[in-house]
C-alpha positions in Angstrom: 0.0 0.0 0.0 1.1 3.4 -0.5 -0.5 6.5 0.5 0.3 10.3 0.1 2.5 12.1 2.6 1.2 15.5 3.6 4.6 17.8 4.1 4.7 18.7 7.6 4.2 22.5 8.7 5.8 24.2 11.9 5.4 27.7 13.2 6.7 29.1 16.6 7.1 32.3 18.7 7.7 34.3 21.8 5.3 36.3 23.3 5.1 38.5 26.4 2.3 40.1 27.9 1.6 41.9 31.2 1.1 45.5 33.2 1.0 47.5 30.4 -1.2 45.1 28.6 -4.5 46.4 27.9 -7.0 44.4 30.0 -4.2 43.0 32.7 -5.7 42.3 36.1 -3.7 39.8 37.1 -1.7 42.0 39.2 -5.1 42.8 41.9 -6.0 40.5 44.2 -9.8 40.3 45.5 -9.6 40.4 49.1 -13.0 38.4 49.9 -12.9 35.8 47.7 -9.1 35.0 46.1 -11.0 33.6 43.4 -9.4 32.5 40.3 -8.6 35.3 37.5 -7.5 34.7 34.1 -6.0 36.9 31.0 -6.4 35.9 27.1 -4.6 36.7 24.8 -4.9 35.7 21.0 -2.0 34.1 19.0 -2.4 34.3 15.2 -0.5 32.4 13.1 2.0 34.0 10.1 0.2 31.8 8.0 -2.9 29.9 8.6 -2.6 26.0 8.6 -5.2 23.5 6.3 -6.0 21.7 9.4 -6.4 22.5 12.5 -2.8 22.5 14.1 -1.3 21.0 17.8 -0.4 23.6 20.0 2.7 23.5 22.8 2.7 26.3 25.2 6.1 26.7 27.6 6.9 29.6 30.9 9.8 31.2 29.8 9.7 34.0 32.6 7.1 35.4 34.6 7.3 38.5 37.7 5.4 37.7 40.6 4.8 39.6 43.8 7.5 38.1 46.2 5.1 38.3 49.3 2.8 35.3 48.2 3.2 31.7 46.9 4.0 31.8 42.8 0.6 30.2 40.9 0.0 30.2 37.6 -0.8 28.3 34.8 -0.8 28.3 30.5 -2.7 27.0 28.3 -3.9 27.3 24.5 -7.6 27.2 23.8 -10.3 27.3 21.2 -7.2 26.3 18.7 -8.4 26.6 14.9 -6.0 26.8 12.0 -5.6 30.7 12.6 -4.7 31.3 15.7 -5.4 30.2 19.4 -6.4 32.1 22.3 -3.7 31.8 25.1 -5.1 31.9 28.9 -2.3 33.2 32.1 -4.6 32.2 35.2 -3.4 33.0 38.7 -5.2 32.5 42.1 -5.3 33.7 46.2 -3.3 36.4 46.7 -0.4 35.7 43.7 -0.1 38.8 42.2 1.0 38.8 38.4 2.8 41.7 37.0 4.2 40.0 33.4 4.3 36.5 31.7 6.6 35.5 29.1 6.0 32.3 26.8 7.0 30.4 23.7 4.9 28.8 21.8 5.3 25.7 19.1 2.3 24.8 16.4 3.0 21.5 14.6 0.3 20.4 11.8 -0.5 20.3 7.9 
């Protein structure tokens, strides 16, 4: 059997988001509650993929407030062949001032 390869396509960058972000409110802490907040930020790709593409996030740096435990997480949602959304979440009193990531998007 033989079947047709599809030529592989991979696209990657840095990004770096944070206080002088429009929208960033990572960096406030609700008092009461310490519930969970989140920032999103959309990724578009240089060139769009045919098919919709897997997505590797990594931390390459972050500034936190020194004064409370370091939480945080990264991921990539609502991936299409454009683009992705990327979400920073923090919780409790971890104050965020900036994120730094790379990101990796492997597909046809």
């Amino acid at each position: 059997m033989h079947s047709a390869t599809l030529p592989w396509k991979v696209l990657s960058s840095h990004a770096g988001v944070g206080i002088l972000t429009e929208g960033w409110t990572l960096d406030t802490v609700c008092a009461e509650t310490g519930d969970t907040r989140s920032f999103t930020t959309e990724i578009a790709f240089a060139t769009p993929f045919d098919s919709i593409p897997v997505v590797q996030l990594g931390l390459t740096g972050f500034d936190l407030d020194q004064r409370d435990s370091a939480r945080i997480t990264l991921k990539a949602e609502n991936i299409t062949a454009g683009g992705f959304l990327a979400v920073i979440s923090t919780w409790a009193a971890t104050r965020v001032f900036a994120v730094e990531f790379n990101w990796l998007a492997i597909g046809a």
